[in-house]
ROLUMPA-737661 format. One record per residue (C-alpha): residue in one letter; x, y, z. Coordinates in Angstrom, 3 decimals. Layout:
BEGIN
<node residuo="A" X="X" Y="Y" Z="Z"/>
...
END
This chain:
BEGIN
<node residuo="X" X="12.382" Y="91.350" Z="-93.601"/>
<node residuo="X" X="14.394" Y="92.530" Z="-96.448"/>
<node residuo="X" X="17.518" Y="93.989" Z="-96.377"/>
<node residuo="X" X="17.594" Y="96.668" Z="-98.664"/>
<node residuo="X" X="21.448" Y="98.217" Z="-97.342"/>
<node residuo="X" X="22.928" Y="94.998" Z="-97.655"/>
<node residuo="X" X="21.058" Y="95.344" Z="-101.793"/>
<node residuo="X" X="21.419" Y="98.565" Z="-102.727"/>
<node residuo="X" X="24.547" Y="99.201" Z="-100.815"/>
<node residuo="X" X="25.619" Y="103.245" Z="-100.643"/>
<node residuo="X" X="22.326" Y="103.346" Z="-102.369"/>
<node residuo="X" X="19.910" Y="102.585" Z="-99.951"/>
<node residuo="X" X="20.615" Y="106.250" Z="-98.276"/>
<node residuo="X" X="18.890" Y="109.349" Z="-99.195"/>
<node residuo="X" X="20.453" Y="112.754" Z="-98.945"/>
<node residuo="X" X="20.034" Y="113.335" Z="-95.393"/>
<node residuo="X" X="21.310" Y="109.857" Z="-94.754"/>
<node residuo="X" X="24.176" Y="110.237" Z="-96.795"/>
<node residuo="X" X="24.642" Y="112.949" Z="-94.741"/>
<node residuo="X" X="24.530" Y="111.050" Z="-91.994"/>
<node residuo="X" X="26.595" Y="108.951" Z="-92.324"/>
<node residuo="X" X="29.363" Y="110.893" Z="-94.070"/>
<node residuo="X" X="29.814" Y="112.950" Z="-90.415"/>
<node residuo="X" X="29.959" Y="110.166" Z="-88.408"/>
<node residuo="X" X="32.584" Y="109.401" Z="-90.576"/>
<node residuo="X" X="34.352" Y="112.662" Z="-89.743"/>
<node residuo="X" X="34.171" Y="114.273" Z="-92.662"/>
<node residuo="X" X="32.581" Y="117.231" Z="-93.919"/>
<node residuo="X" X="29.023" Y="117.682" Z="-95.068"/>
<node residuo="X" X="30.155" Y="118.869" Z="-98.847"/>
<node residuo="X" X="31.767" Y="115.396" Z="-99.371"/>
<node residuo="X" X="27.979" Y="113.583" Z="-99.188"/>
<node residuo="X" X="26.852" Y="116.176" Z="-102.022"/>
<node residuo="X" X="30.063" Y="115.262" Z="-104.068"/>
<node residuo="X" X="28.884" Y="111.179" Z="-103.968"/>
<node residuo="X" X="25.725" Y="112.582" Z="-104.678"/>
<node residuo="X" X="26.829" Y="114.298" Z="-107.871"/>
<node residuo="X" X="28.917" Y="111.098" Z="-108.558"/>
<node residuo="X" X="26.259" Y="108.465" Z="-107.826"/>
<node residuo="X" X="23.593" Y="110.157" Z="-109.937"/>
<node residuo="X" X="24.342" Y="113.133" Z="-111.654"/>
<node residuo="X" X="27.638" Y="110.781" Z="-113.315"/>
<node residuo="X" X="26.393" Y="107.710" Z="-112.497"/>
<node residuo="X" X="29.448" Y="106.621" Z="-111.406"/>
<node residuo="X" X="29.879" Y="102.535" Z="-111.176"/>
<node residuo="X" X="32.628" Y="102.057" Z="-108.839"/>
<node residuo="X" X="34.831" Y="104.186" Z="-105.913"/>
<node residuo="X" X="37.483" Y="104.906" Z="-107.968"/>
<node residuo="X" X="35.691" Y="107.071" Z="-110.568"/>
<node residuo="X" X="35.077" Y="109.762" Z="-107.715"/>
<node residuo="X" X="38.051" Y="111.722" Z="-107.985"/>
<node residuo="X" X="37.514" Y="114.490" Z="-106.111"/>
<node residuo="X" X="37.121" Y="112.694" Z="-102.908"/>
<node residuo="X" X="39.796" Y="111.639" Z="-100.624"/>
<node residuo="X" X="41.449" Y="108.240" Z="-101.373"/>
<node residuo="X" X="40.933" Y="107.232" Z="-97.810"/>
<node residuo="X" X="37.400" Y="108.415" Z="-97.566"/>
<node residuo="X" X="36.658" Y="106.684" Z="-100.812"/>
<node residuo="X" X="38.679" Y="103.171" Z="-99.577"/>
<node residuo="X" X="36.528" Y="102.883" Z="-95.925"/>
<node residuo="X" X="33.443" Y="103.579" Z="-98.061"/>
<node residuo="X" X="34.105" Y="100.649" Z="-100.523"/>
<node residuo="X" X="35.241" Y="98.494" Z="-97.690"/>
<node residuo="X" X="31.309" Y="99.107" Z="-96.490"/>
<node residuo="X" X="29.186" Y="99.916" Z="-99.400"/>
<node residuo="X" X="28.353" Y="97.958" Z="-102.756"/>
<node residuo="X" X="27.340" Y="100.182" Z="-105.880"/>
<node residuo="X" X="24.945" Y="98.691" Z="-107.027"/>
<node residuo="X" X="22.789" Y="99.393" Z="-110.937"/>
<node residuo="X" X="20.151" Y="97.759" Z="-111.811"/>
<node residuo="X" X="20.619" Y="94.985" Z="-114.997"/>
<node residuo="X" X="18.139" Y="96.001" Z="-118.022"/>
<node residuo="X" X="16.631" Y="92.218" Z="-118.603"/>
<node residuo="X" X="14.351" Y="94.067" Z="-121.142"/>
<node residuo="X" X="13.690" Y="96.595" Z="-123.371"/>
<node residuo="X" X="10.177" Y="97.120" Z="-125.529"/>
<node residuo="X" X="9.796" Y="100.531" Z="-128.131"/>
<node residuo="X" X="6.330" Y="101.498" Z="-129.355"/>
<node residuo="X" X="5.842" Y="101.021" Z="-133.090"/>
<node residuo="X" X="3.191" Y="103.927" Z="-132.272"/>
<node residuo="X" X="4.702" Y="106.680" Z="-130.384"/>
<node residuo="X" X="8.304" Y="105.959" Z="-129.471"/>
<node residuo="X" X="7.384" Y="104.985" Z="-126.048"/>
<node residuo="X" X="9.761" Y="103.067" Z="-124.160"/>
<node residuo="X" X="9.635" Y="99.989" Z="-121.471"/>
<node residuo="X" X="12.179" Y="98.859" Z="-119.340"/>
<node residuo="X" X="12.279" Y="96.265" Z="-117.456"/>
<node residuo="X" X="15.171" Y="96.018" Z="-114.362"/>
<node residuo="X" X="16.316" Y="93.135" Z="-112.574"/>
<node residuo="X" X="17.613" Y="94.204" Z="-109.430"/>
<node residuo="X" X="20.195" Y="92.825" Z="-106.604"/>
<node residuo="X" X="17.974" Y="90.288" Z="-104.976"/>
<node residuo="X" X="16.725" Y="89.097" Z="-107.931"/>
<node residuo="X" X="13.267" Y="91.608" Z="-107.839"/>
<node residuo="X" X="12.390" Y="92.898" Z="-111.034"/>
<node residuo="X" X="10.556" Y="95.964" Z="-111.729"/>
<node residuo="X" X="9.160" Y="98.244" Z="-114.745"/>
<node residuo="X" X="9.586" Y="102.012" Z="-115.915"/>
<node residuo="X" X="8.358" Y="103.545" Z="-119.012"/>
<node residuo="X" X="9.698" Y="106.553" Z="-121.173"/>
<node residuo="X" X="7.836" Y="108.974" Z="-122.368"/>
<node residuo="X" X="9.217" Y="111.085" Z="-125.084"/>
<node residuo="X" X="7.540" Y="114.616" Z="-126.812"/>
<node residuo="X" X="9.427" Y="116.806" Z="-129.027"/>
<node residuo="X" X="9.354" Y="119.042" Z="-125.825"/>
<node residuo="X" X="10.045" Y="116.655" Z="-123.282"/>
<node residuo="X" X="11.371" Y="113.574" Z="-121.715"/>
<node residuo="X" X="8.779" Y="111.734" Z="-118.651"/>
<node residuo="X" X="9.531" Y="108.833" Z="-117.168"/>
<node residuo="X" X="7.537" Y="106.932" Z="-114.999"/>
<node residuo="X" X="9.076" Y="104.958" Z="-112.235"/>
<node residuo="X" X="8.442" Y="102.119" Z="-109.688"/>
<node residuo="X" X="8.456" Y="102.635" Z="-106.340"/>
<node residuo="X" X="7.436" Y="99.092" Z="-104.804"/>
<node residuo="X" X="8.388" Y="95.393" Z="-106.958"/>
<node residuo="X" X="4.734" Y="94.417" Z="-107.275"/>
<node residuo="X" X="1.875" Y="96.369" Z="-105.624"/>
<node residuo="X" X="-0.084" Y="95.288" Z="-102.446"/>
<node residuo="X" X="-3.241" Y="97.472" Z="-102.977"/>
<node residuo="X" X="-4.621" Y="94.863" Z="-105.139"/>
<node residuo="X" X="-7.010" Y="97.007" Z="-107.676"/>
<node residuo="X" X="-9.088" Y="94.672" Z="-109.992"/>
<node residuo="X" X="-8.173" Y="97.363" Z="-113.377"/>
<node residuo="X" X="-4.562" Y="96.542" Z="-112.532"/>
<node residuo="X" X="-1.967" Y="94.098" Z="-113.721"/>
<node residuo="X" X="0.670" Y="94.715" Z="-111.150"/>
<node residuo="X" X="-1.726" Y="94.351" Z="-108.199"/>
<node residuo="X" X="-2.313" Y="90.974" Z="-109.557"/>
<node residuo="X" X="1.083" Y="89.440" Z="-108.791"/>
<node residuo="X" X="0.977" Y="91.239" Z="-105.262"/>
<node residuo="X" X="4.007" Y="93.211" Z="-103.073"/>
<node residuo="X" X="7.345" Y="91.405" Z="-103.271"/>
<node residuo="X" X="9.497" Y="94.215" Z="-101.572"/>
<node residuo="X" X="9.572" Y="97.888" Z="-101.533"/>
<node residuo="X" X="12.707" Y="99.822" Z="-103.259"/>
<node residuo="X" X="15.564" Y="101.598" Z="-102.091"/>
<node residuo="X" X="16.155" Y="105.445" Z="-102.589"/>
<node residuo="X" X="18.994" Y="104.859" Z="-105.152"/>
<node residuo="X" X="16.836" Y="101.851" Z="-106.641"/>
<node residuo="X" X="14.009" Y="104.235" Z="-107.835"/>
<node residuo="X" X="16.665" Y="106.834" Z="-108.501"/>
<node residuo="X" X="18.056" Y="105.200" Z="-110.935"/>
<node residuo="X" X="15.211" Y="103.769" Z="-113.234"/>
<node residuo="X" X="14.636" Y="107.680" Z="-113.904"/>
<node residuo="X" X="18.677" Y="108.332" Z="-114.907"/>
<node residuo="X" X="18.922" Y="105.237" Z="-117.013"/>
<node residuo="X" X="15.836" Y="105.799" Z="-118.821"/>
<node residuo="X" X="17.645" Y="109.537" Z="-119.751"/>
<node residuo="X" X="20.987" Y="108.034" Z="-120.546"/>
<node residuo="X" X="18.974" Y="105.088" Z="-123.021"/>
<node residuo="X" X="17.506" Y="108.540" Z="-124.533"/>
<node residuo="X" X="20.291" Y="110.286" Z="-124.694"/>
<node residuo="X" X="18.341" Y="113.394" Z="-123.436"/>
<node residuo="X" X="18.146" Y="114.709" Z="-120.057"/>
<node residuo="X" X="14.978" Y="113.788" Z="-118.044"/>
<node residuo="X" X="11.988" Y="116.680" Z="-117.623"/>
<node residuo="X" X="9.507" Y="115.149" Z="-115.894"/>
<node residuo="X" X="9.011" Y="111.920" Z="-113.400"/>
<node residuo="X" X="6.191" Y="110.374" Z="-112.175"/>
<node residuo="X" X="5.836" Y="107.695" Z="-109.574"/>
<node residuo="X" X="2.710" Y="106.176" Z="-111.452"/>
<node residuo="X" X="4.864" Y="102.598" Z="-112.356"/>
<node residuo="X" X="4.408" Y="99.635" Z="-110.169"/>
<node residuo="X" X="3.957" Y="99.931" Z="-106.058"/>
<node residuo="X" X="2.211" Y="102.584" Z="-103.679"/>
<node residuo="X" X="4.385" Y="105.380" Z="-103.266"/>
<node residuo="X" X="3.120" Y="106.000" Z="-99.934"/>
<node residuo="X" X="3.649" Y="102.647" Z="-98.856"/>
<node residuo="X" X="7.222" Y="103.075" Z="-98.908"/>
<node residuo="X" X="7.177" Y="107.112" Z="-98.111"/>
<node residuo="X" X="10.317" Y="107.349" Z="-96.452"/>
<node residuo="X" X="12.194" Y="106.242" Z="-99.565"/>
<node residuo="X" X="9.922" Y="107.641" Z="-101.860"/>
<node residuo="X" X="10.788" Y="111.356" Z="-100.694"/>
<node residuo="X" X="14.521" Y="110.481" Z="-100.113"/>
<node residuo="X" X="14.160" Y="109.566" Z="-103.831"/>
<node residuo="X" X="12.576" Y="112.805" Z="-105.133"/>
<node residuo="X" X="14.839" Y="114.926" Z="-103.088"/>
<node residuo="X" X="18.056" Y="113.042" Z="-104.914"/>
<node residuo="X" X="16.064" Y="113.574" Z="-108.315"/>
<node residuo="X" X="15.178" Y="117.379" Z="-107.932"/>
<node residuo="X" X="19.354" Y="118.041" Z="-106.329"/>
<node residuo="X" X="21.278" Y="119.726" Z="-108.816"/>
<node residuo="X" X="23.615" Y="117.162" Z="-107.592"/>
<node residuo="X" X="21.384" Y="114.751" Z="-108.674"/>
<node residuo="X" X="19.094" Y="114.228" Z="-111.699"/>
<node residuo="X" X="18.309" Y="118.361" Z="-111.181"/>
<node residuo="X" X="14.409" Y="117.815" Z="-112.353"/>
<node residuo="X" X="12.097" Y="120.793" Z="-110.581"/>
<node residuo="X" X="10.062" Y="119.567" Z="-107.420"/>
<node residuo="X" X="6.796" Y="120.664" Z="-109.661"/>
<node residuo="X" X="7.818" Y="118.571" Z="-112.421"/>
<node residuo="X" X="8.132" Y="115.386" Z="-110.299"/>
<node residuo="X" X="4.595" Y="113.747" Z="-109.693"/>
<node residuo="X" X="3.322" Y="111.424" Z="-106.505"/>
<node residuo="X" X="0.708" Y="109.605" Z="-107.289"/>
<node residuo="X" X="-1.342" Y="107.739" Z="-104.714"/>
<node residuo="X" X="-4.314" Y="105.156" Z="-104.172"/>
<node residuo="X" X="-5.106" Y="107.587" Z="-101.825"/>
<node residuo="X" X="-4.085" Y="106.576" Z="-98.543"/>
<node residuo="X" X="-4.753" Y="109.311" Z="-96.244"/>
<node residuo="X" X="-1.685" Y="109.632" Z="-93.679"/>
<node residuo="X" X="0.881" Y="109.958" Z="-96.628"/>
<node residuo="X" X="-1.301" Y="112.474" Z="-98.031"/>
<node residuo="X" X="-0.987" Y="114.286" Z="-94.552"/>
<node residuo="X" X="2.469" Y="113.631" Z="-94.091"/>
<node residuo="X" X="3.235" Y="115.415" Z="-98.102"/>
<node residuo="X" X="1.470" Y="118.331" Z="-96.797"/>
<node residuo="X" X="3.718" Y="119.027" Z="-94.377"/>
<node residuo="X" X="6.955" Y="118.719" Z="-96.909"/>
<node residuo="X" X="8.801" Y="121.761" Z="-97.259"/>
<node residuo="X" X="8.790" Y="121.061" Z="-101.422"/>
<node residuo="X" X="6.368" Y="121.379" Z="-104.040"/>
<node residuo="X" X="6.121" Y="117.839" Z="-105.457"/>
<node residuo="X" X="2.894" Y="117.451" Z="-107.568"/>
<node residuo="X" X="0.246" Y="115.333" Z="-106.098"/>
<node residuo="X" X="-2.193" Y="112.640" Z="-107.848"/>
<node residuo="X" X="-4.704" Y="110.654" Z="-106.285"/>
<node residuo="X" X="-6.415" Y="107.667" Z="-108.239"/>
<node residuo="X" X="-9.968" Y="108.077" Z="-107.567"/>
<node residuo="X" X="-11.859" Y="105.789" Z="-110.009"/>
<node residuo="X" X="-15.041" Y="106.463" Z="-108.261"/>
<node residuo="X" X="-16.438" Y="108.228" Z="-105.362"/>
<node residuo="X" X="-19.011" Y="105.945" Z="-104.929"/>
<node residuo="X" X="-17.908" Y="104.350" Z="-101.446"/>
<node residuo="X" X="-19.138" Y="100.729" Z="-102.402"/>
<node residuo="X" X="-17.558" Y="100.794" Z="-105.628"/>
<node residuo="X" X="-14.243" Y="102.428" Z="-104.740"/>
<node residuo="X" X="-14.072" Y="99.392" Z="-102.190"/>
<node residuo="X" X="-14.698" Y="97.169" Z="-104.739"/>
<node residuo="X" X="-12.254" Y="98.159" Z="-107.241"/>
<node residuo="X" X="-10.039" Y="99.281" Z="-105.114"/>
<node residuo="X" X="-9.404" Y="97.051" Z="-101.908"/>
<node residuo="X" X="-6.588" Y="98.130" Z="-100.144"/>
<node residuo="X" X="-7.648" Y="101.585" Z="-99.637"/>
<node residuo="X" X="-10.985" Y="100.349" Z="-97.460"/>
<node residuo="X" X="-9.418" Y="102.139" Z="-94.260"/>
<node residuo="X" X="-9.429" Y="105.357" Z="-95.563"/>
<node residuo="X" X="-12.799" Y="106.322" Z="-96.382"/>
<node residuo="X" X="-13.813" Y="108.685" Z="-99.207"/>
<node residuo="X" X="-14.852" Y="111.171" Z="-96.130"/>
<node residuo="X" X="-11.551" Y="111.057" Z="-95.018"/>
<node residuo="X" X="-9.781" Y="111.347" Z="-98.245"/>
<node residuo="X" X="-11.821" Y="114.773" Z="-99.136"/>
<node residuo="X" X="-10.909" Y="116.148" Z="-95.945"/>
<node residuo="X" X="-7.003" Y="115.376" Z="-96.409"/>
<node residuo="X" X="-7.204" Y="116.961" Z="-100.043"/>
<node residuo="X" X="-8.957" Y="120.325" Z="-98.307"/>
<node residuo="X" X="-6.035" Y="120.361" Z="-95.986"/>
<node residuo="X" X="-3.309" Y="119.728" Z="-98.327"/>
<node residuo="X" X="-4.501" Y="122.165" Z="-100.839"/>
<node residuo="X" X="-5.048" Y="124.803" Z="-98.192"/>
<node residuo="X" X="-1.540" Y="124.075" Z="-96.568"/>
<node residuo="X" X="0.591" Y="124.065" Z="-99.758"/>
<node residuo="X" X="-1.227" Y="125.799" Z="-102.290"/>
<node residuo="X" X="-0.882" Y="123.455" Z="-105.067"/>
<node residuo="X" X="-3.800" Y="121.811" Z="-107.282"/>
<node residuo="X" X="-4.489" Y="118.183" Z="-106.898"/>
<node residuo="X" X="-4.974" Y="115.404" Z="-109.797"/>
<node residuo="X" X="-7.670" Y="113.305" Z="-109.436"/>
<node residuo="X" X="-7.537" Y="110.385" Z="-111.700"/>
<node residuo="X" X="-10.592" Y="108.444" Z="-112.802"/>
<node residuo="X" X="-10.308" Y="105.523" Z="-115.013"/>
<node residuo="X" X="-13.205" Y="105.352" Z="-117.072"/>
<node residuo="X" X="-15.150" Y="101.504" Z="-117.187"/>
<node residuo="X" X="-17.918" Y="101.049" Z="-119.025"/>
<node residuo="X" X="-20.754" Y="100.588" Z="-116.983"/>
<node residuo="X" X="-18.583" Y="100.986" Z="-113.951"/>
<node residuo="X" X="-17.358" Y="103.957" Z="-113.453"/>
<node residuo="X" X="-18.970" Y="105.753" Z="-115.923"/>
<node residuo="X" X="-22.948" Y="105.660" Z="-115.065"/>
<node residuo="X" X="-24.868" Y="108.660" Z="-114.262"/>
<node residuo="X" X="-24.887" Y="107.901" Z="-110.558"/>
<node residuo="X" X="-21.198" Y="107.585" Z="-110.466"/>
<node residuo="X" X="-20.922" Y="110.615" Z="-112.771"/>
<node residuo="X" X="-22.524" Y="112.572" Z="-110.347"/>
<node residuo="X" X="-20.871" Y="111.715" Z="-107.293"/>
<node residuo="X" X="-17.577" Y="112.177" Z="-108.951"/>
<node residuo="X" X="-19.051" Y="116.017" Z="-109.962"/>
<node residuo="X" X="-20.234" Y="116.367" Z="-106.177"/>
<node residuo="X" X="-16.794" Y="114.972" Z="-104.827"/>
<node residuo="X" X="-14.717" Y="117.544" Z="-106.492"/>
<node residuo="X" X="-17.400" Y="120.783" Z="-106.573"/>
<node residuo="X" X="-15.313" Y="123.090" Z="-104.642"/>
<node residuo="X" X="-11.749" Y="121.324" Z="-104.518"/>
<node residuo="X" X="-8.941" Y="122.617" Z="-106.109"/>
<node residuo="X" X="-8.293" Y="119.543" Z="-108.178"/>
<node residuo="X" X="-8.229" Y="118.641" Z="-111.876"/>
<node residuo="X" X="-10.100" Y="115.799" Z="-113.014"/>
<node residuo="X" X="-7.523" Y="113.271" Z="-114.939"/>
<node residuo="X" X="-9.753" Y="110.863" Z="-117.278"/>
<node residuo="X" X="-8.103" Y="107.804" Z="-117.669"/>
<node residuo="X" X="-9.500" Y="105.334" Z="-120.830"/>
<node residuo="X" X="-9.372" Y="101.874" Z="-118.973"/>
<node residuo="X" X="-6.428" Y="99.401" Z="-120.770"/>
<node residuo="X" X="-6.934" Y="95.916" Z="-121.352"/>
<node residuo="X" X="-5.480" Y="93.918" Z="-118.432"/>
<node residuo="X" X="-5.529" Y="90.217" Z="-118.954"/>
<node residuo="X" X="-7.231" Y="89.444" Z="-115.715"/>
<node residuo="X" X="-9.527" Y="92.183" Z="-115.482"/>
<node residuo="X" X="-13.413" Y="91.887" Z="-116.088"/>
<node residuo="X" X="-13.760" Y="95.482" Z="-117.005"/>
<node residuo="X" X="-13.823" Y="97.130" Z="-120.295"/>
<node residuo="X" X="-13.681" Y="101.015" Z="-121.122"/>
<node residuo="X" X="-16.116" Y="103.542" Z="-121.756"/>
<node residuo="X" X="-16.826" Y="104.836" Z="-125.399"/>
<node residuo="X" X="-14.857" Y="107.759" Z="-126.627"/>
<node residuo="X" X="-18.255" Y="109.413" Z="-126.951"/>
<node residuo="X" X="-19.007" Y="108.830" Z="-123.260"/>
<node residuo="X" X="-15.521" Y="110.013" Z="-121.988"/>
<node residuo="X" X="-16.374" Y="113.448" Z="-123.713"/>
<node residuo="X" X="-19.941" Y="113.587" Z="-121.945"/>
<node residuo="X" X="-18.188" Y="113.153" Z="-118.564"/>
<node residuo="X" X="-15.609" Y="115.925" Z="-119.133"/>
<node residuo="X" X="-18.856" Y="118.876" Z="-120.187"/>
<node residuo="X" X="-20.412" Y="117.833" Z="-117.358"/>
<node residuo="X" X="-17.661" Y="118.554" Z="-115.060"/>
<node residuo="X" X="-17.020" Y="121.387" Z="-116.969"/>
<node residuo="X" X="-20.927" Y="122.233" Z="-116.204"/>
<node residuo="X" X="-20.008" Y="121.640" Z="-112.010"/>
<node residuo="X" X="-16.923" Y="124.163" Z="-112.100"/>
<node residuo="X" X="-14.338" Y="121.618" Z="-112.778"/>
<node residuo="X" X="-11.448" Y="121.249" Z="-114.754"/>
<node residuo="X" X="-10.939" Y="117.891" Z="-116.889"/>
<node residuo="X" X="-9.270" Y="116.467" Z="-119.711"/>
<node residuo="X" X="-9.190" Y="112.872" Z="-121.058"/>
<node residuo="X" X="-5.292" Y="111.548" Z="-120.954"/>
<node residuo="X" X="-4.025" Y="110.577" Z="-123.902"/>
<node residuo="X" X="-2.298" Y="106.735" Z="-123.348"/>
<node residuo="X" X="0.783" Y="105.671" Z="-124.579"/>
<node residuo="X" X="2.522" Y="102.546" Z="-125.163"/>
<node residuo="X" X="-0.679" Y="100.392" Z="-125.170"/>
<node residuo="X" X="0.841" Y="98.308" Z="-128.081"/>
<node residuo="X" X="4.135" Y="97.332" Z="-125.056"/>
<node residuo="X" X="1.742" Y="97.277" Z="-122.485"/>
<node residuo="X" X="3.556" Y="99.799" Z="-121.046"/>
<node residuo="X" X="-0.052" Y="102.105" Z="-120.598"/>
<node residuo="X" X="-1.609" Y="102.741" Z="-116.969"/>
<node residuo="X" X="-2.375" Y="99.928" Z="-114.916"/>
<node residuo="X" X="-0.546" Y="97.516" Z="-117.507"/>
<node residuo="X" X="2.717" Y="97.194" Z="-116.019"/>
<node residuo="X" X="3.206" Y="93.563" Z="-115.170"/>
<node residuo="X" X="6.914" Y="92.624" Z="-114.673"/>
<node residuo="X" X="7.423" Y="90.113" Z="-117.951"/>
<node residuo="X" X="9.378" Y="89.500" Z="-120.372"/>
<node residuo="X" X="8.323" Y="89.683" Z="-124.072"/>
<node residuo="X" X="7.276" Y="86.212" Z="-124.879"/>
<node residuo="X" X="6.095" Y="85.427" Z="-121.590"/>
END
């Protein structure tokens, strides 16, 4: 089993770790929010830039803790929309991808919270080379802060849609959030930082029962049991029964919409049949329906639907009572786009 203290060091703690572990060193609780502020908010690279806390607290931490930052082994820019892909190389020797987003408005970035992906969906690149590790708290922490120091501009919006299942590595996934959305941290409001899931039912449950209001998407693609299965094979144990039933309960516990997202494949995903079982899936939720034109993938069979088609799909959900737009990709020309994240360098 990987080690991920003896990778990421001080970094493999999240908040209530740090916590933690700063009283059983005996010292107060404001002196975890202070390496907090240094770690991520300054990005501090070694002990002694943390000047504010106590020489001897700072010496019996360095005697214990690396600080480790991930090593940019590549960098890609859109010739089309400024978009942005990075790609880290981390302690161990893992690499793993995060894309910025940039509007006139805002800065996204979408993070990795797995190196590699285990769910293995046939539409995706990253499932293709399969899990190598999960992350560390500080290791998805900072793919969001460098992204905002490459940009110079401070960081609006994240998303955990890069490689990995967020769920599959909850613990660190929330321990992550929490650091982003600290004022000591990356300060980045809980509704502005995005989950998004294959849809595996006991994370859902367990994010219902989180005391923030982190935004929740599931990836759908069809709610056509057979098909989902298909498409979507690491998901089989959570039935599309059980899935609607954990959406009615997290949307009745917290209040907050959910994102479905449906990648449209010609001849796939987007038949009449499926069409309709999509429409009878989310009658009644309290969901938005995320339209997602497919991206080529080297090793996928599947090819997307016609613009014309996409725009049939969203008036006929519009005809059921539900919301849905068509997402506009970025970054296709870097294959930085959905599902194309693949962990390579240009040339390769």
């Amino acid at each position: 089993m990987t080690n991920l203290s003896t990778i990421a060091g001080i970094k493999a703690f999240g908040p209530s770790g740090l916590e933690r572990l700063i009283s059983e060193l005996g010292e107060p609780r404001y002196r975890a929010h202070q390496i907090v502020r240094w770690l991520y908010g300054k990005g501090a690279g070694s002990w002694d830039e943390m000047t504010d806390v106590p020489a001897s607290l700072r010496q019996r931490l360095s005697d214990r803790y690396t600080l480790p930052v991930p090593t940019l082994l590549d960098r890609q820019v859109s010739a089309v929309d400024g978009t942005r892909k990075y790609l880290w190389g981390l302690g161990d020797g893992a690499t793993v991808e995060s894309v910025g987003l940039p509007t006139p408005e805002r800065l996204t970035v979408c993070f990795s919270t797995q190196a590699g992906c285990g769910m293995g969906c046939s539409f995706c690149a990253t499932g293709a080379g399969g899990l190598k590790r999960n992350l560390a708290v500080g290791e998805i922490v900072d793919q969001v802060r460098l992204v905002g120091e490459d940009f110079g501009s401070r960081v609006s919006n994240a998303v955990a849609m890069g490689q990995g299942e967020p769920f599959a590595n909850y613990d660190a996934v929330m321990g992550a959030l929490r650091l982003m959305n600290s004022p000591d941290g990356l300060g980045i409001g809980a509704r502005h930082l995005t989950v998004s899931t294959c849809g595996l039912v006991p994370g859902i449950q367990r994010l219902s029962g989180e005391p923030e209001q982190f935004t929740l998407a599931i990836s759908l693609h069809s709610a056509v049991q057979e098909t989902r299965d298909e498409l979507m094979p690491g998901v089989k144990a959570s039935d599309l029964h059980q899935l609607r039933a954990a959406i009615v309960d997290y949307t009745a516990a917290t209040g907050r919409r959910v994102s479905l997202e449906y990648a449209l494949m010609a001849g796939v995903t987007d038949t009449p049949k499926q069409i309709d079982s999509l429409r009878n899936f989310a009658r009644g939720l309290l969901c938005h329906v995320n339209l997602i034109p497919l991206n080529p993938v080297a090793h996928s069979r599947h090819s997307p639907a016609s613009t014309k088609r996409a725009a049939e799909i969203v008036r006929l959900l519009d005809k059921s009572g539900t919301e849905a737009t068509i997402r506009t990709e970025r970054g296709a020309d870097i294959d930085a786009a959905c599902g194309q994240l693949s962990q390579k360098h240009v040339g390769n």
